[in-house]
N, C-alpha and C positions, 0 to 999 in steps of 0.2 A: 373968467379967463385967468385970473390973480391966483384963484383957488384951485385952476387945472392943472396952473405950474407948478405950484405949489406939492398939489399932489404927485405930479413925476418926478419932483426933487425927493421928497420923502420916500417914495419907492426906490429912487436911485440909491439914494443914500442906504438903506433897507439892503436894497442886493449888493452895494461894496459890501456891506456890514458881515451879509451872509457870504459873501466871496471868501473876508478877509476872516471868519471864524474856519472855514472850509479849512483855508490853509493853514490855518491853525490847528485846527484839526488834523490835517493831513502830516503838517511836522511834530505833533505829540505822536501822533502812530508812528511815525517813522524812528522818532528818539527811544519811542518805548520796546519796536520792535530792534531798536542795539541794543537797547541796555539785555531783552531777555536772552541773546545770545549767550551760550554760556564759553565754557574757557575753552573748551577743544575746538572752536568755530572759530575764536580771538587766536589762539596759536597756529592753529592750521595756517590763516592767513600770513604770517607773518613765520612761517617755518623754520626756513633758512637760518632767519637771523634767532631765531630763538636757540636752533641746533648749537651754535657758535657760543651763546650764551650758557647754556649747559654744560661746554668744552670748559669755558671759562672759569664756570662754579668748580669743574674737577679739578683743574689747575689750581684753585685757590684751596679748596680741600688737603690737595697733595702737597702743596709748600709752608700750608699753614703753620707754627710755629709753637708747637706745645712742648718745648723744654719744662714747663712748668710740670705738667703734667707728667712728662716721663719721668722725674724725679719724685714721684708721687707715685705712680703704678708701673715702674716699668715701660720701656719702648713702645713691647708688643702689646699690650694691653694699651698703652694712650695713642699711640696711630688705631689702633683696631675702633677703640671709643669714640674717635672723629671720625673717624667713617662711618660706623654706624649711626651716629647722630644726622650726617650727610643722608643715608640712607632713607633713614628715615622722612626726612622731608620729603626726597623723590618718592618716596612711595605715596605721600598724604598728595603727592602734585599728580601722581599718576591714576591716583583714585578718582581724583575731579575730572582728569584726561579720559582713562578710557574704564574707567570702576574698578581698577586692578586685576582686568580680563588679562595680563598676561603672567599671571601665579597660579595660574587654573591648569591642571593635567584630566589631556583629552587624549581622545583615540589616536590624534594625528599622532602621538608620542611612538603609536606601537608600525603606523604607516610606516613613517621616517626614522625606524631605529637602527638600519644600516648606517645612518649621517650619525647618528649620536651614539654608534660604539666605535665608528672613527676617531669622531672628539676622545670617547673614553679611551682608547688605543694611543693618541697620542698622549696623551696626558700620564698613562700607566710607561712609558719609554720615557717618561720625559724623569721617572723616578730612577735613583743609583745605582741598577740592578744590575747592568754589568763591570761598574766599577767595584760595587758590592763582591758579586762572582768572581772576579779576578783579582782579589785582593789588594785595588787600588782603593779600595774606601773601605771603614769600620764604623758603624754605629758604637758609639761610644755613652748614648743615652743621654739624659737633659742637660746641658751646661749652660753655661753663662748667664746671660739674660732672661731666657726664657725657660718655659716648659711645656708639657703636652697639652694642656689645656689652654694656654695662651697662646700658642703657636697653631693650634687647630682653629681659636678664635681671629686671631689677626689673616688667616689664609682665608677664611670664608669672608672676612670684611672686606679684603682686597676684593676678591672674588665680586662679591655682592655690588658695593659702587659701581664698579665699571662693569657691569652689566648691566644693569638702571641705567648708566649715565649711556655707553654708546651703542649697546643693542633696544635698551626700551625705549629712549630716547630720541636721541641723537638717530639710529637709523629709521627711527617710526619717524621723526620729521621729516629727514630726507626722502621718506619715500611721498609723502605729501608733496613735498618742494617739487619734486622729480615724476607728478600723476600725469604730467601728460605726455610723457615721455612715452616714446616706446619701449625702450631699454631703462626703464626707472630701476627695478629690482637690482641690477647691475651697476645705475650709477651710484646706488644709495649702498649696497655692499660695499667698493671699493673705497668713497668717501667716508664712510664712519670709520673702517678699518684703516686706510692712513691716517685718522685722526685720532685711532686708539694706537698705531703705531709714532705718532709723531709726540702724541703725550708723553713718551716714554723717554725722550731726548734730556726729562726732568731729571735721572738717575746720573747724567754727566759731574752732577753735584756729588754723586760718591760712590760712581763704579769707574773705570778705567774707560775711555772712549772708545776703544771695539769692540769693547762686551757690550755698550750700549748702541752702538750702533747693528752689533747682530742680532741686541733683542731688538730692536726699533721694527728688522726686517721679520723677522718671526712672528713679534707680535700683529705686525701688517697682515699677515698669514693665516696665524689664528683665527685673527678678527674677520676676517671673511669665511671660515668655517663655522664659527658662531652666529654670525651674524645668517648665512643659509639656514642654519640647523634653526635659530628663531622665526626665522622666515616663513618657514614648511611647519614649523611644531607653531606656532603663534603663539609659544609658551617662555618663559627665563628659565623656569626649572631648571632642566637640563641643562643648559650654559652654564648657569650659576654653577652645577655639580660640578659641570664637565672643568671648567675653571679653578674651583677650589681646589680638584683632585690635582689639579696640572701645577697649581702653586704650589701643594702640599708638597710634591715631589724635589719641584726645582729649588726650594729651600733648604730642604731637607739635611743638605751639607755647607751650606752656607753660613753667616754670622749669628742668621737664628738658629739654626740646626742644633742637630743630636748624632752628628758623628764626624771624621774628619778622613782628609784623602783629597783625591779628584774624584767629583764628579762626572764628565768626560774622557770616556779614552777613545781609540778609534774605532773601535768596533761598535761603542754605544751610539757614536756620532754617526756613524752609518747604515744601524740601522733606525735611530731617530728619524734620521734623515727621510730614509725611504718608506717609513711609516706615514712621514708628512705629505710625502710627493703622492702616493698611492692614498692615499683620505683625499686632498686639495685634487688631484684628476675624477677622483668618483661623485665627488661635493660638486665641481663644477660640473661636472656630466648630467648629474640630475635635475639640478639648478636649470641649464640650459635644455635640457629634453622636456624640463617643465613648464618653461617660460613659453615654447613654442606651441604649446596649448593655450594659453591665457587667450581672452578675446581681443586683446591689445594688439597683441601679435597678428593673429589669424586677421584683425580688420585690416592690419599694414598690410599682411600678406596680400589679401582681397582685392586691396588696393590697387595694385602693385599688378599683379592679374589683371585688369581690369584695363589699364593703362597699356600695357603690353599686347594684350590682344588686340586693343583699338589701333595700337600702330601696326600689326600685323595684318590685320581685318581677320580675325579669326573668331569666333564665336568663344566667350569665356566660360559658359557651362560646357562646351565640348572638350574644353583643357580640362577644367575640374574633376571630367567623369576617368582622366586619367589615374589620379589618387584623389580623391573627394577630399581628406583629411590632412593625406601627406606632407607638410609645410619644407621636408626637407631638401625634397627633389628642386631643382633650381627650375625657375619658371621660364627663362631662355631655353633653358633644354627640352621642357616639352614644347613651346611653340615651336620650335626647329624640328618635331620628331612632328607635329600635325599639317605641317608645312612640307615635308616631307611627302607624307602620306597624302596631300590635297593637290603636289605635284605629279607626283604615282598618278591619282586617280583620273586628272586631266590627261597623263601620258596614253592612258589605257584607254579613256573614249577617243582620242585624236587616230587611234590605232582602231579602233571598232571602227 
């Protein structure tokens, strides 16, 4: 008897034994399956707060303090060198992110080239050409601080960060943060581009308060055609271009510049103007005539059908066979047009 218990203690003991490895077992797999998660799994989760993180790095970028350095190479040359330096690590961050798939030029470039000779449209108005023409400006050639070669560098550096930081970045998270959305595309354009316009509030430190607050509003503007144009191209190229060109111009007469005058008069501001409104209605039109394809859409849509016929009692393939495809037609207006037509048809046998 001594030795029966004996034996079902030993086995007891045996099966905790085998229990408590189990779970041992079960929590090495589980520690081992986070550790092999790699970084896009770890940020994905945590999107948002990363986006914000990223704003943060630009801000500290932009205010950083290389007086040292300017008196060593020049203005344009030690801001251009901190940003590229900046750059450079977004790009070793972005390589782990997504293999630096968005420096790659593909077909979509030649799909979507109406959006990107918009960008280019703006950005070639946005140069001196009718101050130039009406002899309110003179290129007067390289002075002060800089030169062609410094100035062509520090415009592509600007250029370059803040396309890494809120189009590759910053809207590639938001649109993670924003997947389950219906309208993600939408909220992740408008949020990176007030957050490329709001960065711009930096410049109060040494432009006049309504020059910054009109670029604040333009750059909002921008940043939502850029941010489409990367959206449909999955590419920066373009941005980047389309960006450098746009700075190359709007400096062009300014403190780094190579001539003197106004930039602005009113004819140039008018038709800047209606170059931008006319790009930002075409940009949005596509944007939206594209999004209504996505499967995102068409399931809300589905949905949406599906609910409304049930309160109708209307069969939902007999709506669909009206436009199978058509997401635009409003889906109150077809059940009231089959409703219609099921009233007709009761009217016509009561009359037989």
């Amino acid at each position: 008897m001594d030795n029966d218990n004996n034996n079902f203690k030993e086995s007891e003991h045996k099966a905790e034994f085998s229990n408590t490895n189990s779970y041992d077992n079960a929590g090495s797999n589980a520690n081992s399956a986070v550790k092999k998660r790699n970084i896009k799994a770890i940020i994905d989760a945590r999107s948002f707060r990363f986006s914000w993180v990223f704003f943060l790095i630009f801000v500290l970028c932009a205010t950083l303090p290389i007086g040292f350095l300017e008196r060593g190479i020049g203005v344009l040359n030690a801001q251009a060198l901190v940003r590229l330096i900046f750059s450079i690590g977004i790009i070793v961050f972005l390589f782990f992110y997504n293999k630096c798939s968005f420096f790659k030029v593909n077909k979509l470039h030649l799909k979507y080239i109406d959006l990107i000779f918009c960008a280019i449209a703006i950005a070639i108005f946005n140069f001196p050409i009718f101050a130039l023409g009406m002899g309110d400006a003179t290129i007067t050639g390289a002075t002060g601080r800089g030169h062609v070669a410094s100035y062509i560098f520090w415009t592509l550096s600007v250029s370059l960060i803040e396309e890494l930081v809120f189009r590759g970045i910053i809207f590639t998270l938001l649109l993670v943060t924003f997947k389950k959305e219906k309208h993600r595309v939408i909220y992740a354009v408008l949020l990176s581009s007030a957050m490329f316009g709001i960065v711009h509030l930096l410049n109060l430190f040494s432009m006049p308060a309504p020059a910054v607050l009109m670029q604040v509003g333009y750059t909002f503007l921008l940043g939502m055609l850029w941010a489409i144009i990367f959206y449909f191209t999955k590419s920066l190229v373009p941005v980047i271009v389309a960006h450098a060109l746009f700075n190359t111009g709007g400096f062009l007469l300014s403190q780094y510049g190579f001539g003197r005058g106004y930039h602005w008069n009113g004819v140039a501001i008018g038709v800047f103007v209606a170059v931008c409104v006319l790009a930002g209605l075409w940009s949005a039109f596509r944007l939206v005539r594209y999004l209504r394809t996505t499967p995102e859409y068409l399931k809300s849509n589905n949905a949406k059908t599906e609910q409304a016929c049930g309160e109708a009692e209307i069969d939902a393939n007999e709506l669909r066979e009206l436009d199978c495809v058509d997401t635009d037609v409003d889906v109150d207006a077809k059940i009231e047009y089959l409703q219609d037509n099921l009233n007709n048809e009761s009217d016509n046998e009561f009359i037989d």
